[in-house]
C-alpha positions as CSV (number, residue, x, y, z in Angstrom):
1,X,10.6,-28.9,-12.2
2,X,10.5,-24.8,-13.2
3,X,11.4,-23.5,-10.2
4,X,11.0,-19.8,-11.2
5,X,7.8,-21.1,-12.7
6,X,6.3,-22.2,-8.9
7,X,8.0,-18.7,-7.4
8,X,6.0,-16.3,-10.1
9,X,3.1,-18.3,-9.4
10,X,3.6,-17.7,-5.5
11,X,4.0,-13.8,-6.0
12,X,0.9,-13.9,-8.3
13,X,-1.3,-15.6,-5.5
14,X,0.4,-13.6,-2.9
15,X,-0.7,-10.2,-4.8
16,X,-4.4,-11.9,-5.6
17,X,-4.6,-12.0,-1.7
18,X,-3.4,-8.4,-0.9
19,X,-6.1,-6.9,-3.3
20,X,-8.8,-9.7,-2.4
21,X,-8.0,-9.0,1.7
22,X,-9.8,-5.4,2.3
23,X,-13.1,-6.9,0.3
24,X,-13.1,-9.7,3.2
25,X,-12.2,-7.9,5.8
26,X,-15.1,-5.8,5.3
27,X,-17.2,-8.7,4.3
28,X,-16.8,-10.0,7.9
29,X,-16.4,-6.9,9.7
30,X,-18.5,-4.3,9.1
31,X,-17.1,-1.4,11.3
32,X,-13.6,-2.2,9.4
33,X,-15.1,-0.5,6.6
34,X,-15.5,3.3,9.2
35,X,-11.5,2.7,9.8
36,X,-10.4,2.0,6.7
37,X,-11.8,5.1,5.4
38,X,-10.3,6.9,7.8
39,X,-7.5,5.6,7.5
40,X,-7.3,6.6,3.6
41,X,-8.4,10.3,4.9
42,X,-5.6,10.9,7.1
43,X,-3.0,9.1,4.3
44,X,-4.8,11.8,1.7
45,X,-4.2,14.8,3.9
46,X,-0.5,13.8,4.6
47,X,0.6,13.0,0.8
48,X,-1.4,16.0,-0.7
49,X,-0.1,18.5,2.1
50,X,3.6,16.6,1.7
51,X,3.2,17.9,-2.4
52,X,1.2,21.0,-1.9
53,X,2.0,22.5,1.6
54,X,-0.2,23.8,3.9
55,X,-2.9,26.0,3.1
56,X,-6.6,26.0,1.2
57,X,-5.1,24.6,-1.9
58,X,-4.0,21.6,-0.2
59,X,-7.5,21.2,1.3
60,X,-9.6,22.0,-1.9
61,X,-7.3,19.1,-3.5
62,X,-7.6,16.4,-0.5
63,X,-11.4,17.4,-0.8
64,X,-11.6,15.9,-4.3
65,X,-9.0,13.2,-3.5
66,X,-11.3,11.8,-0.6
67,X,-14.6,12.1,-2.5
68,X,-12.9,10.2,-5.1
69,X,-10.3,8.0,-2.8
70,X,-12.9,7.7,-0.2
71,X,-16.1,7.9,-0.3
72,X,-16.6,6.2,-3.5
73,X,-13.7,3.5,-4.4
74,X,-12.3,3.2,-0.6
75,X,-12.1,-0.5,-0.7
76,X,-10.2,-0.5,-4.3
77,X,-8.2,2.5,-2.7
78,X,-7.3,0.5,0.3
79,X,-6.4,-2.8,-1.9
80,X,-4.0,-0.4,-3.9
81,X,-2.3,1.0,-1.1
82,X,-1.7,-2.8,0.3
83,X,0.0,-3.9,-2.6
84,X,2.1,-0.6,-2.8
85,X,3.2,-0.8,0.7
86,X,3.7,-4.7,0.4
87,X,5.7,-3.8,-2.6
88,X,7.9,-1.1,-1.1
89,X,9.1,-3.1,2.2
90,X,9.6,-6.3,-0.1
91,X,11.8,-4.1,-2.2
92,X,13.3,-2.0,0.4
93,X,14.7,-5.2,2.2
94,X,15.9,-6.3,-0.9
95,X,18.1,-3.1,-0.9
96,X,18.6,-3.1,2.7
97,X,20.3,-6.9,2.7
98,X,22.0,-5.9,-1.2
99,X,23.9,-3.6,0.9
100,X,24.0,-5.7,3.6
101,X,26.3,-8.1,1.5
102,X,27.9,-5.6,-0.1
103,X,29.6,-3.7,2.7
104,X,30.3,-6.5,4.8
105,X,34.0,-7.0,5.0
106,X,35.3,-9.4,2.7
107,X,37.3,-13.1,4.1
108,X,34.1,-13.2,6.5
C-alpha cells in the first residue's frame, strides 16, 4: 500500500475543504456573509497600514484593496486567507516541534 500516496491524497481533500468551507458557510448562514466581510476589512486595514504606515496613502490603497478584496471576491478572499493561515500554523508547528527535538538534551 503507498502510504505517501493516501497522505497527499489526505492534504488534497483537506485543502478542497478549506476553500469549499466559506461557500457553505454562507450557503447556510446568510448573516456569515456581513462578518466575513468585515472581517477581510479590518485584516486589509492592518496588512496595508503594517506596509504603508499611517496616513491617506494607506487608506486610498485599502480603499482599492476592499473594493477588490471585498466587495467583489470576498468569499474567494476569505477561502484564500483559510488556506494561508491553515498553511502557516501547520508549518509553524512543524518548526516549533523541529526545534523542539533539536534542543532537547541528548540521552533523554
Amino acid at each position: 500500500m503507498n502510504e505517501k500516496g493516501n497522505l497527499l491524497l489526505i492534504v488534497g481533500i483537506a485543502f478542497a475543504l478549506i476553500l469549499v468551507l466559506p461557500w457553505l458557510v454562507v450557503a447556510l448562514v446568510p448573516q456569515a456573509d456581513l462578518l466575513i466581510k468585515i472581517f477581510l476589512i479590518f485584516t486589509v486595514y492592518m496588512l496595508v497600514r503594517g506596509f504603508v504606515g499611517p496616513g491617506a496613502l494607506s487608506i486610498l490603497f485599502t480603499v482599492v484593496l476592499v473594493y477588490f478584496l471585498v466587495l467583489k471576491y470576498s468569499t474567494l478572499s476569505f477561502s484564500v486567507w483559510l488556506l494561508i493561515t491553515a498553511l502557516g500554523v501547520g508549518l509553524g508547528s512543524i518548526i516549533v516541534f523541529g526545534a523542539g527535538q533539536f534542543f532537547r538534551p541528548h540521552g533523554h
